[in-house]
Backbone bond lengths (Angstrom), bond angles and torsions (degrees), N, CA, C in turn:
res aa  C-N    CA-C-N  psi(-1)  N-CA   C-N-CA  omega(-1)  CA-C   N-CA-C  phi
1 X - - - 1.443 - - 1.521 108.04 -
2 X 1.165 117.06 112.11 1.713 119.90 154.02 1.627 125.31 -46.06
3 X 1.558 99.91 112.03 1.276 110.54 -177.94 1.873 105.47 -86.19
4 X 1.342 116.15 138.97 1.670 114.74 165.69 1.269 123.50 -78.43
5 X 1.666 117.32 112.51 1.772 104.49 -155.40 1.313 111.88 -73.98
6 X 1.213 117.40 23.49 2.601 106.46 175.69 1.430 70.27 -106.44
7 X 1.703 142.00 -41.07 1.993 108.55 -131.56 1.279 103.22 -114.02
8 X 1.696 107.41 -13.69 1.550 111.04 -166.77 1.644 119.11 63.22
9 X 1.194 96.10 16.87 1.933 95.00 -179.27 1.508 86.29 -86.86
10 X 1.384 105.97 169.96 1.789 122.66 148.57 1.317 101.28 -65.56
11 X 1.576 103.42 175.27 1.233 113.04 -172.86 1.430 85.40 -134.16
12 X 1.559 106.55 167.59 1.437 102.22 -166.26 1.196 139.63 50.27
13 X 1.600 111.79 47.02 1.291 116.19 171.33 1.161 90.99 -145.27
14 X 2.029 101.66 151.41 1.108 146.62 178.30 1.052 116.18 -25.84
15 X 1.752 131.79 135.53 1.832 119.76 -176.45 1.651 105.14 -59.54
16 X 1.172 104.39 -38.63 1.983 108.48 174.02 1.284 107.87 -39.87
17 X 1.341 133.17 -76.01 1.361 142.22 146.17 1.518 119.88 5.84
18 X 1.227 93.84 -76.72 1.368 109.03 175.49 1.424 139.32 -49.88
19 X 1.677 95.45 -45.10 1.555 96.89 158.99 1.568 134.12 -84.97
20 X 1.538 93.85 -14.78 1.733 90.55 159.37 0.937 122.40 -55.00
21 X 1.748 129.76 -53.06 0.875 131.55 178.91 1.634 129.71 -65.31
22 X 1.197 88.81 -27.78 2.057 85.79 150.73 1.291 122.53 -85.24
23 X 1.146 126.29 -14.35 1.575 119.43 160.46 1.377 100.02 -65.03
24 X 1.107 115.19 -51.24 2.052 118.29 -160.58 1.567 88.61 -49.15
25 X 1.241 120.55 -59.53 1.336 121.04 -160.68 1.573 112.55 -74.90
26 X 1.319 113.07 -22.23 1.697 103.33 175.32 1.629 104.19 -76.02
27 X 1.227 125.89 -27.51 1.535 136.74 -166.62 1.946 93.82 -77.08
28 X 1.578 118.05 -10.62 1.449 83.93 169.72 1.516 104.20 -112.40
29 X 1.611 123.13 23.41 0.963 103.12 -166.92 2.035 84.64 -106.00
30 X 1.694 109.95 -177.19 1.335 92.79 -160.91 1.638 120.85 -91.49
31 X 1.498 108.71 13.04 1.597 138.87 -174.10 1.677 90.24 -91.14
32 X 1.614 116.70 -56.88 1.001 119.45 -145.35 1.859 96.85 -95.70
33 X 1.052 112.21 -17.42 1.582 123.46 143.06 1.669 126.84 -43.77
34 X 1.249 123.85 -61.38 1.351 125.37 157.98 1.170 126.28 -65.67
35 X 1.551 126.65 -6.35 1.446 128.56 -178.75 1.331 99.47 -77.80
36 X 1.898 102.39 -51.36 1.595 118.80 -161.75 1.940 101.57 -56.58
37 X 1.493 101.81 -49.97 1.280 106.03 -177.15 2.124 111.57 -61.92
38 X 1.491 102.73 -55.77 1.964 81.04 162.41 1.387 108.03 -24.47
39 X 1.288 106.19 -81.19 1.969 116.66 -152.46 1.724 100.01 -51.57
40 X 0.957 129.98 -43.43 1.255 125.51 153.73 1.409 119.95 -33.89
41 X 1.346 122.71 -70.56 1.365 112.13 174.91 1.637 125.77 -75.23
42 X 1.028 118.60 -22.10 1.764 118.47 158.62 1.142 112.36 -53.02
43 X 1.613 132.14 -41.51 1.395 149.57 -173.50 1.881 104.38 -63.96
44 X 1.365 107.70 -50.80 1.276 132.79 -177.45 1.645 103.77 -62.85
45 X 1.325 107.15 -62.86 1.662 111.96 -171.04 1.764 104.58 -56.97
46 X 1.969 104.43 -45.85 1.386 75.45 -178.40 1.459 141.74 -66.47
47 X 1.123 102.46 -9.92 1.507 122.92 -176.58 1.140 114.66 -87.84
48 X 1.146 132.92 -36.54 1.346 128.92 162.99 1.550 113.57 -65.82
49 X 1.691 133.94 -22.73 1.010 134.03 142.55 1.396 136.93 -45.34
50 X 1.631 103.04 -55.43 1.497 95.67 157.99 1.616 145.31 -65.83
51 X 1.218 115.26 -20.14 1.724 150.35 137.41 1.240 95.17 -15.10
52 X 1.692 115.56 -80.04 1.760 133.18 -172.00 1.422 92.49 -65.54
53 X 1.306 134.16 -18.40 1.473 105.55 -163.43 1.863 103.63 -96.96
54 X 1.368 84.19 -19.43 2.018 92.37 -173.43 1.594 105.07 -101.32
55 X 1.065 130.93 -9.45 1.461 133.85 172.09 1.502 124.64 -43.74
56 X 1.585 101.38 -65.81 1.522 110.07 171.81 1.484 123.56 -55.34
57 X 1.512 94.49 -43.11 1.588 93.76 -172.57 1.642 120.09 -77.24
58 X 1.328 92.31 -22.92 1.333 100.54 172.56 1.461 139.18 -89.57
59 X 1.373 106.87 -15.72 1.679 127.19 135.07 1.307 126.12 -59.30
60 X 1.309 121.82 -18.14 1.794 105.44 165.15 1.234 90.17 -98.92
61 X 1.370 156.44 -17.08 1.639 133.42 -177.57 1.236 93.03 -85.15
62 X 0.876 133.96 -26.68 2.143 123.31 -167.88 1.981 79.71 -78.93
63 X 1.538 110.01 -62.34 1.406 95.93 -153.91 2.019 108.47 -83.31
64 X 1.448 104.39 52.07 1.460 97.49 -166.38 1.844 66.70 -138.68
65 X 1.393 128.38 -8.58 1.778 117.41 -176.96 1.549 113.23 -78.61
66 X 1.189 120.46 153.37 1.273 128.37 149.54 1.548 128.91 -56.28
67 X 1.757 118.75 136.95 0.982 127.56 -145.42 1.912 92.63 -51.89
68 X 1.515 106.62 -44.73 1.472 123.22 -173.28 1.822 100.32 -51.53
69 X 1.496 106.34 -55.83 1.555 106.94 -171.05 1.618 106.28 -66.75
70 X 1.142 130.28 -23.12 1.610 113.98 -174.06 1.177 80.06 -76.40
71 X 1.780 154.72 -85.32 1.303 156.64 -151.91 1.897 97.26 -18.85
72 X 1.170 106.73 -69.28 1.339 112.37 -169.22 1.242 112.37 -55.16
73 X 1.672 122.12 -57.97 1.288 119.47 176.06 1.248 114.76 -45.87
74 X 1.891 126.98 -51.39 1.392 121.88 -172.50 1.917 99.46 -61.53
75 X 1.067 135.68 -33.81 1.789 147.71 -153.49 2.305 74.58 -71.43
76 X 1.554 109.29 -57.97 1.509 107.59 -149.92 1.782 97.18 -61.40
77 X 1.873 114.60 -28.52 1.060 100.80 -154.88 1.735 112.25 -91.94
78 X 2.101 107.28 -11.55 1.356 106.13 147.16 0.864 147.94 -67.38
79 X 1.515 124.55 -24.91 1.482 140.71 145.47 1.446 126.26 -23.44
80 X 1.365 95.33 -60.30 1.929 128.85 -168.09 1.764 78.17 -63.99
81 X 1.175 120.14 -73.10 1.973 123.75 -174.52 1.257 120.00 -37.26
82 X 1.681 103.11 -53.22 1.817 104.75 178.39 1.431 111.30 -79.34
83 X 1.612 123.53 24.60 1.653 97.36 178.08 1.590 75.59 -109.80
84 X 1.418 136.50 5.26 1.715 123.62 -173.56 1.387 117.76 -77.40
């Protein structure tokens, strides 16, 4: 691959490509450090939102199961963990 000698990018790659690699590089500078860290925490909040949003509902269906059906559900949700 042909490197461009001022930017050190490849040459001939994809605009997708391309702008990763200007994100990569704004994320070490110290502007592009606090951007990376926002998107980090927007990323974070939503998920911890959706967490709060599936909690309740999903505590009365676990606690609406049979002693036998929570066993299984908790057995499906170690399974689902050990193939990670």
């Amino acid at each position: 691959m042909n490197w461009e000698a001022q930017s050190g990018r490849p040459r001939g790659i994809s605009s997708g490509a391309r702008r990763a690699l200007r994100l990569r590089e704004k994320a070490h500078t110290r502007d592009g450090a606090a951007i990376a860290a926002a998107g980090e925490g927007k990323h974070l909040q939503a998920m911890l939102q959706a967490v709060q949003t599936i909690r309740l509902p999903l505590g009365d269906f676990y606690n609406s199961l049979s002693d036998e059906q929570k066993a299984r559900f908790n057995n499906l949700g170690r399974q689902l963990f050990a193939q990670k």
